[in-house]
C-alpha positions as CSV (number, residue, x, y, z in Angstrom):
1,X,101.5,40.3,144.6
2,X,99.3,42.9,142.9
3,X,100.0,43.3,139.1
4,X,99.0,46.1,137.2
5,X,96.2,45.8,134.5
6,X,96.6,47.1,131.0
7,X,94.4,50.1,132.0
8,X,95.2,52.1,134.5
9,X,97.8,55.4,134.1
10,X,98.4,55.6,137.5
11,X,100.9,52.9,139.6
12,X,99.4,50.4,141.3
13,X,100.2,50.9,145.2
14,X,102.2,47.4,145.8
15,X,103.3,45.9,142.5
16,X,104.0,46.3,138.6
17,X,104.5,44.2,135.5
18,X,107.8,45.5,133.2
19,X,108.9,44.0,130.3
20,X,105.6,44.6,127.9
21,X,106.2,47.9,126.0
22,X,106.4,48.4,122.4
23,X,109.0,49.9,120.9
24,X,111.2,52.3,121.3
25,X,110.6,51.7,125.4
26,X,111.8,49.0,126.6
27,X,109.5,47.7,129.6
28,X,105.8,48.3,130.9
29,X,105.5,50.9,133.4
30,X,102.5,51.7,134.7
31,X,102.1,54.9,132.6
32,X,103.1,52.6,129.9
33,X,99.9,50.2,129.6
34,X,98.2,51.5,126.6
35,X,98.2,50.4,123.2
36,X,100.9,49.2,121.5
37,X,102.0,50.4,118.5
38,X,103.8,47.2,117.7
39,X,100.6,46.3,115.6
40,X,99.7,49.3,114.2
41,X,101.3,49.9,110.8
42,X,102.6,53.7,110.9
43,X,104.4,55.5,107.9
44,X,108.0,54.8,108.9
45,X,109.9,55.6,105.8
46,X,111.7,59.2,105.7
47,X,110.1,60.1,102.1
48,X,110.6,63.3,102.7
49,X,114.1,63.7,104.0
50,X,114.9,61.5,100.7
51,X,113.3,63.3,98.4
52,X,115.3,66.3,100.4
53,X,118.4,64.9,99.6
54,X,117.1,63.8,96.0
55,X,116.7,67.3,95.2
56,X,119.7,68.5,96.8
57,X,121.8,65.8,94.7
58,X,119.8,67.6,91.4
59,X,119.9,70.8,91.5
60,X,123.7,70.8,93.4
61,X,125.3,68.1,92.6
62,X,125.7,67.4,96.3
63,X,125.0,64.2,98.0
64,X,125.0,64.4,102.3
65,X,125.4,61.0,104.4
66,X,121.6,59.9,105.2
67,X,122.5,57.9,108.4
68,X,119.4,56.0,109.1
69,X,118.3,54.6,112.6
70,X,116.5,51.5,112.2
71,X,115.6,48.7,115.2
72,X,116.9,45.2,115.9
73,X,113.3,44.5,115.7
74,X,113.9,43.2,112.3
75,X,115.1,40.1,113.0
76,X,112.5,37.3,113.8
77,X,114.1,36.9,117.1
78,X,113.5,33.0,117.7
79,X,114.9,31.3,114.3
80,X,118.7,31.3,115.8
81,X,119.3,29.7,119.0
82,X,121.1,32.0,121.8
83,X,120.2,35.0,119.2
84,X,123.2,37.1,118.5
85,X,122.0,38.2,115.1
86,X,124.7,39.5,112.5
87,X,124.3,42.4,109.8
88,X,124.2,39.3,107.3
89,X,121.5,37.5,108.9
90,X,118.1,37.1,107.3
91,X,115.3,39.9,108.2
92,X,111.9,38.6,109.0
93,X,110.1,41.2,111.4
94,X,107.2,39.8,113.4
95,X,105.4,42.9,114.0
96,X,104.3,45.7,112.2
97,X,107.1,47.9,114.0
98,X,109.9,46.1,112.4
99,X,107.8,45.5,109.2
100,X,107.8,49.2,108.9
101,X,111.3,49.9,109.6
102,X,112.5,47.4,107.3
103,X,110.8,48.9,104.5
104,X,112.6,52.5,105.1
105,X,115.7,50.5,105.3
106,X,114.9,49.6,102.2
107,X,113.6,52.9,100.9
108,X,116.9,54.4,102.6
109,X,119.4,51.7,100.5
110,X,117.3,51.3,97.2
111,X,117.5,55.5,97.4
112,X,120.4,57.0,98.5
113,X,123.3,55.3,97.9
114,X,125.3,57.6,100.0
115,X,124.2,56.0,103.7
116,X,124.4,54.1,106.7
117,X,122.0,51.9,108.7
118,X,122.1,51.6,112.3
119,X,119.7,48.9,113.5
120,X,119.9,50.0,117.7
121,X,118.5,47.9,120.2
122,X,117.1,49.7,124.1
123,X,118.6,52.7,124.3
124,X,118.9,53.9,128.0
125,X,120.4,57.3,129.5
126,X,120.1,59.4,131.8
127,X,116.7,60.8,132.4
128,X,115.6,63.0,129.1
129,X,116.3,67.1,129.7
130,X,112.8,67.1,127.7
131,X,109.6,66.1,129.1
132,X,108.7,62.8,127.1
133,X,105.9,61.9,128.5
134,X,106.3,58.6,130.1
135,X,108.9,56.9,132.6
136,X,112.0,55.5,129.8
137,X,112.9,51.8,131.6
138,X,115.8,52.7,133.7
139,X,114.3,55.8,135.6
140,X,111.3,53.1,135.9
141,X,113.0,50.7,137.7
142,X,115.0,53.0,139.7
143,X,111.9,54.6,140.6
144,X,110.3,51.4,141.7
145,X,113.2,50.3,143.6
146,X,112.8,53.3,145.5
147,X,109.7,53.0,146.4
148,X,109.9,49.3,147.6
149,X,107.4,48.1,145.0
150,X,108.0,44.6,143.8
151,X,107.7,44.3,140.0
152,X,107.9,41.7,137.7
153,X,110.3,41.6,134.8
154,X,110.6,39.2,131.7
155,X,113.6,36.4,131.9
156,X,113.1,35.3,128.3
157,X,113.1,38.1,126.3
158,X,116.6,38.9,125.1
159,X,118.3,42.2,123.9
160,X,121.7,44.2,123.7
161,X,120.8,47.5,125.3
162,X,123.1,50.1,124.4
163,X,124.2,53.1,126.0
164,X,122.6,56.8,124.5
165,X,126.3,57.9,124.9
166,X,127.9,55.2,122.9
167,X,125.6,55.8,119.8
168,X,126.7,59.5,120.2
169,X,130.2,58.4,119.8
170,X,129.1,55.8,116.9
171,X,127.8,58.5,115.1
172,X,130.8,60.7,115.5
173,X,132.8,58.3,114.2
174,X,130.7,57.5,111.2
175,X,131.5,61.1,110.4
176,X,134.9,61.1,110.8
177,X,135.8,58.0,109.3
178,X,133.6,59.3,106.1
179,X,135.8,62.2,105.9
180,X,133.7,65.1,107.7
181,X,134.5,67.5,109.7
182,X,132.2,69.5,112.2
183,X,129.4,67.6,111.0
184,X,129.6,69.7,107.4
185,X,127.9,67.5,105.0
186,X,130.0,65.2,102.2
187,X,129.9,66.6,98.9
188,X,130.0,64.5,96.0
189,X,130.0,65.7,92.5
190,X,128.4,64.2,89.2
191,X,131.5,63.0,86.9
192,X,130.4,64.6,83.4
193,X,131.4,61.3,81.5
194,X,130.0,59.0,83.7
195,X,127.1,60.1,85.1
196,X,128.7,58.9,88.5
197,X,129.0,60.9,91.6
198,X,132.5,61.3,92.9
199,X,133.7,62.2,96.4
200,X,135.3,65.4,96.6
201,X,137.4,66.5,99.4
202,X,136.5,63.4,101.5
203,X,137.9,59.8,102.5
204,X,136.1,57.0,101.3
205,X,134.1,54.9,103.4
206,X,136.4,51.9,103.7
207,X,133.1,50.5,106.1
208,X,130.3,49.2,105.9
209,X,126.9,50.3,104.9
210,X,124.7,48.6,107.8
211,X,125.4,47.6,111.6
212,X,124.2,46.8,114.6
213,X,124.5,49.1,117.1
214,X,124.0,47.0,120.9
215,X,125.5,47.3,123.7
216,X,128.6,44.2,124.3
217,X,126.2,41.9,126.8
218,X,123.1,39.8,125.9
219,X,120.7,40.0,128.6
220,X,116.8,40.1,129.7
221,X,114.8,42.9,131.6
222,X,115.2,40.9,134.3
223,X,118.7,40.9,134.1
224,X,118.7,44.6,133.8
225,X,116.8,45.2,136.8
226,X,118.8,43.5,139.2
227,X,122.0,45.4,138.2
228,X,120.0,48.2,138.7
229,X,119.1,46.7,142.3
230,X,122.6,45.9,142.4
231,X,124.5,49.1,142.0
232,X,121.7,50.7,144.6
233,X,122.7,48.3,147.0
234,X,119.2,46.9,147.8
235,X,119.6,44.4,150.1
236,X,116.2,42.3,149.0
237,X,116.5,42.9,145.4
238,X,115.0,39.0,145.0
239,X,111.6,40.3,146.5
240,X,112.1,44.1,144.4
241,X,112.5,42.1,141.2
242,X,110.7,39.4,140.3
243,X,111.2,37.0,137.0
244,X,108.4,36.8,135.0
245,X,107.9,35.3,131.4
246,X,106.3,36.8,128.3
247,X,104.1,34.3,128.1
248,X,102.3,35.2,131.4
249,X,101.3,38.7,129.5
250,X,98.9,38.9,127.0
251,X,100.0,42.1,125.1
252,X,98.4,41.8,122.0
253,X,100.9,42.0,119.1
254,X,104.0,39.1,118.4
255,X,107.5,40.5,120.4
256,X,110.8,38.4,118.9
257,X,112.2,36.4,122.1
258,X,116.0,36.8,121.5
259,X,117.1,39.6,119.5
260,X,120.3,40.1,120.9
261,X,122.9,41.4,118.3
262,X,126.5,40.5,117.4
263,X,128.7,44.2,117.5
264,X,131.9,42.7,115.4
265,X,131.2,45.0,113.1
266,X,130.6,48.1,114.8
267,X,133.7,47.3,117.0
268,X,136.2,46.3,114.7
269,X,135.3,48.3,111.9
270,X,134.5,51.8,113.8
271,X,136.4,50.9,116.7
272,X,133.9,51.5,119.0
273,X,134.4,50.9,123.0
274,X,131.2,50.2,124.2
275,X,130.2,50.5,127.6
276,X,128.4,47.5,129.9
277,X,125.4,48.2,131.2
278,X,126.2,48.4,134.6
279,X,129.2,50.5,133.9
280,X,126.7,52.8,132.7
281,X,124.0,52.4,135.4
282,X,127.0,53.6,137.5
283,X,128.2,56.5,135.3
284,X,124.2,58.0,134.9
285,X,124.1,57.6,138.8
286,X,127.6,58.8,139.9
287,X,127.8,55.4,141.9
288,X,131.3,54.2,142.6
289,X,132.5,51.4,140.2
290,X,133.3,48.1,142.0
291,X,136.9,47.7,142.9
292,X,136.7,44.6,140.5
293,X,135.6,46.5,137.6
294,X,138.0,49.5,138.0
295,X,141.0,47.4,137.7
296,X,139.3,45.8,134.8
297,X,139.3,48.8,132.9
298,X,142.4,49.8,134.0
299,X,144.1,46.6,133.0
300,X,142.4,46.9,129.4
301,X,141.4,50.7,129.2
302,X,138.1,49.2,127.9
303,X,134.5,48.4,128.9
304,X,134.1,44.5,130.5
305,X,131.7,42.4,130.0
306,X,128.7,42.5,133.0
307,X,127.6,39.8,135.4
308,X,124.0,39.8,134.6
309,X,124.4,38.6,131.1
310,X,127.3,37.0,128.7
311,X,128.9,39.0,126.7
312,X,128.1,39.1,122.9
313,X,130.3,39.0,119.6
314,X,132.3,42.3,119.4
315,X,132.3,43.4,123.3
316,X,135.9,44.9,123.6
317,X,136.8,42.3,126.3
318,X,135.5,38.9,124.7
């Protein structure tokens, strides 16, 4: 098999390596092998926005929710066996990436009291109405599929990808359960006693200040492709998609092996349905669910947990 280099922009005619990007993409396409910036420290910390909102607070007594999206990238990824990191779990970031994104979650909570923290994992979607640039890792694969080209993928690198449409609806959520409606920011006043602000006109949070937001299944890039290959019906998806490890790439810059996330929080607090990867592959695609998986969600009117990969703390069906 012919693997591509870290050089080249183009494809390599007959095979691929997936599975080394930084973040936010979530595997190496071709167009992908560049530098990462997983190893580059980069200002990560919304100063501006903050001192925004610090102003704002000042001069109107007004204080908007910040909702801040941070990474699963800031857990060390290999310190808890089988992963499934929770919200209370200690943060040790290997790389600069997460190093940088835990310090604006810290700028974010030491800052703004008034907040919440979403630490996402891959986010995956339909392909972007915008130009971005490069192929995101689903339209990779698909694309590679297509084409017949046999790619490798990492088996022991371990995430919770989550659906673009399911942070949407977290998001929502957040807002209505903080007492807004059409997205009009919360206004708190400054008690003249106190000092404190006070909600006005809005529910309290009755939540929590920081979750994880993955998808309900723990699984590998490997994993992900061959639901992909699964869902397309490719007959030889063993000789499409090819398991690989992460120690056969040398990608300059440390990437945590198992940062797969427990969603308790996010589902039992928010009461968020979250939708299984290849329920999704299916959705983007307009493929046909499985007759297996329709009477699934018909028995439980939510999403089940996927073949390639167990199911994680908080999916709606464990």
């Amino acid at each position: 098999m012919v693997r591509a280099s870290p050089r080249p922009p183009e494809p390599p005619e007959r095979g691929a390596r997936a599975g080394e990007a930084g973040e936010p993409s979530s595997a190496l396409p071709p167009a992908l092998l560049t530098p990462s910036p997983l190893d580059t420290p980069r200002p990560a910390v919304p100063t501006q926005i903050l001192e925004m909102c610090e102003r704002q607070r000042d001069e109107k007594g007004s204080c908007p929710l910040f909702i801040h999206i941070s990474t699963d990238q800031v857990y060390d990824g290999s310190s808890k066996e089988g992963g499934m990191w929770n919200e209370g779990d200690a943060t040790a970031p290997i790389n600069a990436y997460g190093r940088t994104k835990l310090a604006a979650e810290a700028a974010v909570r030491d800052r703004w009291e008034n907040h919440v923290i979403l630490r996402s994992s891959i986010i995956y979607g339909p392909e972007s109405p915008v130009p971005v640039g490069r192929p995101l890792f689903l339209q990779f694969v698909e694309g590679q599929l297509k084409e017949g080209v046999a790619t490798d993928y990492f088996t022991d690198e371990f995430r919770s990808p989550v659906y673009v449409e399911d942070i949407a609806q977290t998001i929502s959520m957040i807002l209505t359960r903080a007492g807004l409606s059409n997205h009009a920011p919360l206004t708190m006043q400054r008690d003249g006693e106190s000092g404190d602000f006070v909600a006005e006109g809005a529910v309290p949070f009755g939540f929590s200040r920081v979750f994880n937001l993955g998808g309900p299944e723990r699984l590998s890039r490997y994993d992900m492709a061959r639901v992909v290959a699964r869902c397309f019906d490719y007959e030889n998806e063993d000789g499409l998609c090819v398991p690989s490890t992460s120690a056969s790439a040398d990608r300059g810059y440390l990437s945590p092996p198992d940062i797969s996330m427990d969603v308790t929080r996010l589902v039992t607090e928010l009461k968020i349905k979250l939708t299984t990867f290849e329920e999704a592959v299916r959705k983007i695609y307009k493929i046909p669910m499985r007759p297996s998986m329709q009477l699934a969600r018909e028995g439980s009117g939510r999403g089940s947990g996927g073949e390639a990969g167990a199911p994680i703390a908080g999916n709606p069906t464990s």
